[in-house]
N, C-alpha and C positions, 0 to 999 in steps of 0.2 A: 641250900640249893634253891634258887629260883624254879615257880612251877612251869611247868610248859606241855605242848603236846605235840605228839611224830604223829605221821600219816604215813601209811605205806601198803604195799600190795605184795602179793607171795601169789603162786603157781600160777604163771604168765598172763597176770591180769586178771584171775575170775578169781580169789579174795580178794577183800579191801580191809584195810585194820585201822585202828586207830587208839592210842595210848595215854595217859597225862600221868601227871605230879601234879598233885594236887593241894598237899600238904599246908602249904600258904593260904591258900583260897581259902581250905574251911576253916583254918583257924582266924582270920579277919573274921568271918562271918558267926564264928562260934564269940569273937568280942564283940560283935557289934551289937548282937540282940541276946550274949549273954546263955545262951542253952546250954540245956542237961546233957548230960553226954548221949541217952540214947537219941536225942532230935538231933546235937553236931554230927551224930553218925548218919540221922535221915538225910538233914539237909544236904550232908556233905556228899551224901551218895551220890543225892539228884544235882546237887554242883559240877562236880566232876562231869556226871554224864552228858548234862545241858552243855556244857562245855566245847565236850565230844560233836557234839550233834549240831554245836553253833557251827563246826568246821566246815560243815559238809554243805553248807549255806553257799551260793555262789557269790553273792552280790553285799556291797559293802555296805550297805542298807539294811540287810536283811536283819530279821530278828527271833527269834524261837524264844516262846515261853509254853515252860513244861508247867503243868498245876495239878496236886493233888489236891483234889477233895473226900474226906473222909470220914466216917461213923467215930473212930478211934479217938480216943485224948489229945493226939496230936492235932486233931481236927481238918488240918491240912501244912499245905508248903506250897510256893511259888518261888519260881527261877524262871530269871531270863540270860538269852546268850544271842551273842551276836558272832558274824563268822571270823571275826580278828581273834578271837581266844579270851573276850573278855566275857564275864558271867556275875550275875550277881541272884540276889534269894534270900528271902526271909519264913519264919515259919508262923504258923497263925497262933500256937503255943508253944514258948519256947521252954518252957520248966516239968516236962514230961518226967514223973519219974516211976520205970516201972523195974520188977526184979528182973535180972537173965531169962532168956529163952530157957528149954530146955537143951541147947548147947550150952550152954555157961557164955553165950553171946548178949551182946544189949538187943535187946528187943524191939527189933524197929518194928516188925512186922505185929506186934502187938499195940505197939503204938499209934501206926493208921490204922490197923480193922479191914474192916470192908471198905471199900470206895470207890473212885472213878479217878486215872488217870488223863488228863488231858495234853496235846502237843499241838499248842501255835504256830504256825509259822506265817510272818507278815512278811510279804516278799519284794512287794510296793503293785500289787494287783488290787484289782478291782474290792476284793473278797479276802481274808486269809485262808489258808489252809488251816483246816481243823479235825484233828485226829483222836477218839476219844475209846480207851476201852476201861472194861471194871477191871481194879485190879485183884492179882494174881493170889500173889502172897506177901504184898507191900513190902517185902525188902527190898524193893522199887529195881535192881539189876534182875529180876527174872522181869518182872512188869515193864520193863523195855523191852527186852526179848520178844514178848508177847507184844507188844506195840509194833513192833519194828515187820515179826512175821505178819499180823493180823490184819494192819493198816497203812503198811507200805507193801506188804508181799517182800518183803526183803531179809529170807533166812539170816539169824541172825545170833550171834552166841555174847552175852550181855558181862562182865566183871565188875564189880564196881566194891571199894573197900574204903573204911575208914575205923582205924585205929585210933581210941582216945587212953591218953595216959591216965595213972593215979588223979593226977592235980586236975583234970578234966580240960585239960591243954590235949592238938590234934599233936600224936606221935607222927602217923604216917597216913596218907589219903591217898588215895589213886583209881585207877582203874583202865578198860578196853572194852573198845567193840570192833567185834570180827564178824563181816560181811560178805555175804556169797550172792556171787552176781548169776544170771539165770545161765552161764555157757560152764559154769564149775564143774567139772567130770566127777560120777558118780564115787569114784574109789578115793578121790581126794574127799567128796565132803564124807565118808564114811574112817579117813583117815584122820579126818581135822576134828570129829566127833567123837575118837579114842583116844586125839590126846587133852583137846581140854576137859573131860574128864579127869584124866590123871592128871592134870596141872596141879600145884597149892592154890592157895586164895589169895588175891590180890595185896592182903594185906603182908599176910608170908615173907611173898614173894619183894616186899618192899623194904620189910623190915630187913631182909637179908642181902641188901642193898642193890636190890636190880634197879636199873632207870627202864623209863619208856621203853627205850631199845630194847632193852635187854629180857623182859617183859613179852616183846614183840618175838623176839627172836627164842628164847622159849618155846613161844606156843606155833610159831611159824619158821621156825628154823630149818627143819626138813624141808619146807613147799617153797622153797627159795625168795627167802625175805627182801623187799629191798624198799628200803629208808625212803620214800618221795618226799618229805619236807618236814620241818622242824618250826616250831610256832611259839610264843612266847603267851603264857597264859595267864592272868589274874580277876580278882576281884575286883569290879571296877562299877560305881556307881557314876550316874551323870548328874543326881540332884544337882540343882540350886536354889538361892534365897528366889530365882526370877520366876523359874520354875513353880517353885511353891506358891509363888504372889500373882502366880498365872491359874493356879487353882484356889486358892481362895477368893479372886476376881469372879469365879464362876458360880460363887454361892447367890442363892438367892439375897435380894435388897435387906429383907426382912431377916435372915438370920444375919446377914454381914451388921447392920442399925442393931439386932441383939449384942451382938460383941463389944460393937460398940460400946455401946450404953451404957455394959458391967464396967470401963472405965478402965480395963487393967490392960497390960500386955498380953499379947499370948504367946505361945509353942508350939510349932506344928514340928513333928517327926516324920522322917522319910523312913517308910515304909520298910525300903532293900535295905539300908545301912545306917537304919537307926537315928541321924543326923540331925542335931534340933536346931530350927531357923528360929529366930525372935521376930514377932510384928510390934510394932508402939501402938499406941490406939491414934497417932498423927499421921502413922504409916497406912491403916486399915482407913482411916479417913478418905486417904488419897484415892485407896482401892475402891470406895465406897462411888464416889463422884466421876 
């Protein structure tokens, strides 16, 4: 199944929800750089969620980059989303390996530590938008939650899951976020707060083959759910070789003359997807004059 994400709103406009399938995403990005299973569970969390969050973007420009920086071995993680459903993200170490939680879970939250959540949004303004809290408890869906209340004011109930198999392949990835707009009546959000509660976990609830919808319809079934749009979601890088030869143009005269000089070719790798361009030293030449 292709991944994708629904939008939709329940009790006459004051929720707003939003769901994915994710499963594709993180496993491209669990190849591309290769991670341990507890980082394809970090990364893939904040995948998914960036994801989410690109949607809510108005303009086709716009852009969201989520960035952990962190004390923990993982060190950190970077994702960006844009509002079409595309997202991409790399981690700063990708060979984390630490034992289960004391749930018999991968340890993400062991893995970043303490640290600072950051949320980009470039919108095509003067300035970006810039949103920064410490986080929570790095299993990065409550430190959304906490982002979402602290620095938009926007009650907010966070899901986010990722399942990795034996062979270290993603079984299943997914997740939601469910949003209360400031006119929600009191006994709804005291309603919609006893049932996710009793909801499973996203990941559960995927294995046992709920989609999006079904997902949505779960946790907002009663407040009368209804479907507003369906989006098509992946992994998507825009490197290129031009790109690259548009940043290596910018190095100083004197390192590009170093490069030169050692006479060989080189390798530059794209950061989101891993991607290795070739330069010749006739090519760097070019770039050089």
């Amino acid at each position: 199944m292709n991944d994708y994400i629904v939008r939709a709103t329940a009790a006459d406009h004051s929720i707003r929800a939003f769901a994915i399938t994710s499963k594709n995403i993180v496993e491209e990005a669990r190849k591309d750089h290769n991670t341990s299973p507890v980082i394809t569970a970090a990364l893939g969390r904040l995948l998914s969620g960036a994801a989410m969050m690109g949607t809510m973007m108005k303009g086709e420009k716009d852009l969201l980059t989520v960035q952990i920086q962190c004390q923990g071995p993982a060190q950190g993680l970077t994702v960006t989303a844009d509002s079409a459903g595309h997202v991409k993200g790399f981690p700063r170490v990708a060979d984390v390996e630490l034992p289960p939680n004391v749930l018999g879970k991968l340890d993400v939250g062991g893995a970043l530590g303490l640290g600072v959540m950051s949320v980009i949004k470039d919108m095509g303004l003067k300035e970006p938008y810039v949103g920064q809290i410490a986080l929570q408890t790095g299993e990065i869906a409550e430190d959304l939650t906490y982002y979402f209340a602290t620095s938009e004011q926007v009650p907010s109930a966070v899901g986010l899951g990722v399942l990795v198999d034996v062979d270290g392949s993603v079984k299943q990835a997914g997740g939601f976020i469910i949003q209360l707009m400031p006119f929600t009546p009191d006994e709804v959000v005291d309603a919609l707060e006893k049932k996710i509660s009793e909801i499973a976990s996203v990941t559960e609830m995927l294995e046992e083959g709920n989609t999006p919808e079904q997902i949505l319809e779960i946790i907002l079934g009663d407040f009368g759910l209804e479907i507003t749009d369906t989006l098509p979601a992946a992994f998507q890088c825009d490197c290129s070789k031009e790109r690259v030869s548009r940043a290596i143009s910018t190095l100083s005269k004197k390192d590009l003359d170093d490069i030169i000089n050692d006479g060989e070719a080189i390798e530059v790798k794209c950061q989101f997807c891993n991607k290795a361009y070739h330069f010749e030293v006739d090519e760097l030449k070019e770039m050089r004059k």
